[in-house]
N, C-alpha and C positions, 0 to 999 in steps of 0.2 A: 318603614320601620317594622320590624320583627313583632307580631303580636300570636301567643301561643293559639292554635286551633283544636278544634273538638276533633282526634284522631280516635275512629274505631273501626273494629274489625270482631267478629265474632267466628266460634266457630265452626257453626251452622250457615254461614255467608257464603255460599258454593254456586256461582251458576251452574248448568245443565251439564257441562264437559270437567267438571270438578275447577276453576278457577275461584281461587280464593278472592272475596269482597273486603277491597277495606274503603272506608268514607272518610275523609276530611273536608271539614267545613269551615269557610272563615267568619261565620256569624256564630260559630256555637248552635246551630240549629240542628235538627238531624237531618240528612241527606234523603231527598225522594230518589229514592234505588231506579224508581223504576223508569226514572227518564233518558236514563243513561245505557241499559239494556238493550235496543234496536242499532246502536252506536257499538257493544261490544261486538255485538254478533257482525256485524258488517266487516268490522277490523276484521275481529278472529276467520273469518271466511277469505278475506284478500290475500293470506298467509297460506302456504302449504306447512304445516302445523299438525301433528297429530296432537290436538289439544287433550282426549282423552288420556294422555300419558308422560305430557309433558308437566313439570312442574313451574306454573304459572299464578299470578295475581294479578288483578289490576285495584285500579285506585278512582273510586268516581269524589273527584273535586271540586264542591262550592267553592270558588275561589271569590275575592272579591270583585271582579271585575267583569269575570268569566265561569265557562263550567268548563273542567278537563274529566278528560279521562286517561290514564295512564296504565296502559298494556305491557305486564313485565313477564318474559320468561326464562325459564334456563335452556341451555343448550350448549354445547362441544364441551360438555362435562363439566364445568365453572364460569359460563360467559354468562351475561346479563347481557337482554335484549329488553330494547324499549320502544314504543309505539304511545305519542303521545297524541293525541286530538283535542281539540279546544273547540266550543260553539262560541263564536261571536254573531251578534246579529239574527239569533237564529237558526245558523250555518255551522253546520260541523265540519271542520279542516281540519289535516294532518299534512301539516308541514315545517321537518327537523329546522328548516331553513328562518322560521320565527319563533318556534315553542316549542319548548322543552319539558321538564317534568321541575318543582321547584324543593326550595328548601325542606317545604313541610312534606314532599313525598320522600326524601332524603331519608327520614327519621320513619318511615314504613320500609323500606329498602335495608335501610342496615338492620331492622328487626327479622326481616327476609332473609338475608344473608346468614345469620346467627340459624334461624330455623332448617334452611338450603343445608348448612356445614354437619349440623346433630343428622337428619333425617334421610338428604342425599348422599352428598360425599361422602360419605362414611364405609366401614366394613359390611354392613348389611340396609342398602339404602329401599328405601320404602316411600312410594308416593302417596300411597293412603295414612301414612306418619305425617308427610310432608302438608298433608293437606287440610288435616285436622288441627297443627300445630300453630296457635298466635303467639 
């Protein structure tokens, strides 16, 4: 059953290659950032990715069950890519074939998108716009 979660993102949340941080929790807690970080970098390095330039997010998620991390970036001018991993057990996996990215990433995605259309797609697009903007 649908129960609302602590979604945030700030504008100071920037890993090392500018990728915007947002946290959702499903206990309402605040997210430790920083368990999730040895797990970005691994993704973001299995990617030929000029991260410094691409405009990118991810989403590190206390879910209830699980922790995700969900890797989103643009590319061919309006696509959305997604890279989701989940630790069960301990174990960090990525595979499209049982996990996905959920509802409560949905509602960071379309704030995304709204940001992508002002700061990318536009007549005069800027990733340092893009990267500052929640």
């Amino acid at each position: 059953m649908y129960n609302p979660r602590s979604i945030e993102g700030h504008v100071d949340w920037l890993d090392e290659t500018g990728v915007k941080i947002y946290t959702v929790s499903a206990t309402n807690a605040a997210v430790e950032q920083s368990k999730y970080f040895q797990r970005l970098k691994k993704v973001k390095s299995a990617r030929d990715i000029d991260w410094l330039n691409t405009p990118a997010f991810v989403i590190f998620h206390d879910g209830a069950s699980c922790d995700y991390l969900v890797l989103v970036w643009w590319e061919n001018d309006n696509e959305l890519f997604t890279s989701v991993s989940v630790k069960t057990k301990g174990v960090w996996e990525e595979d499209p074939t049982k996990y996905s990215f959920c509802l409560y990433d949905l509602e960071i995605m379309w704030i995304e998108r709204n940001i992508y259309i002002k700061t990318i797609d536009c007549d005069l697009p800027s990733l340092q716009s893009y990267q500052v903007s929640r």
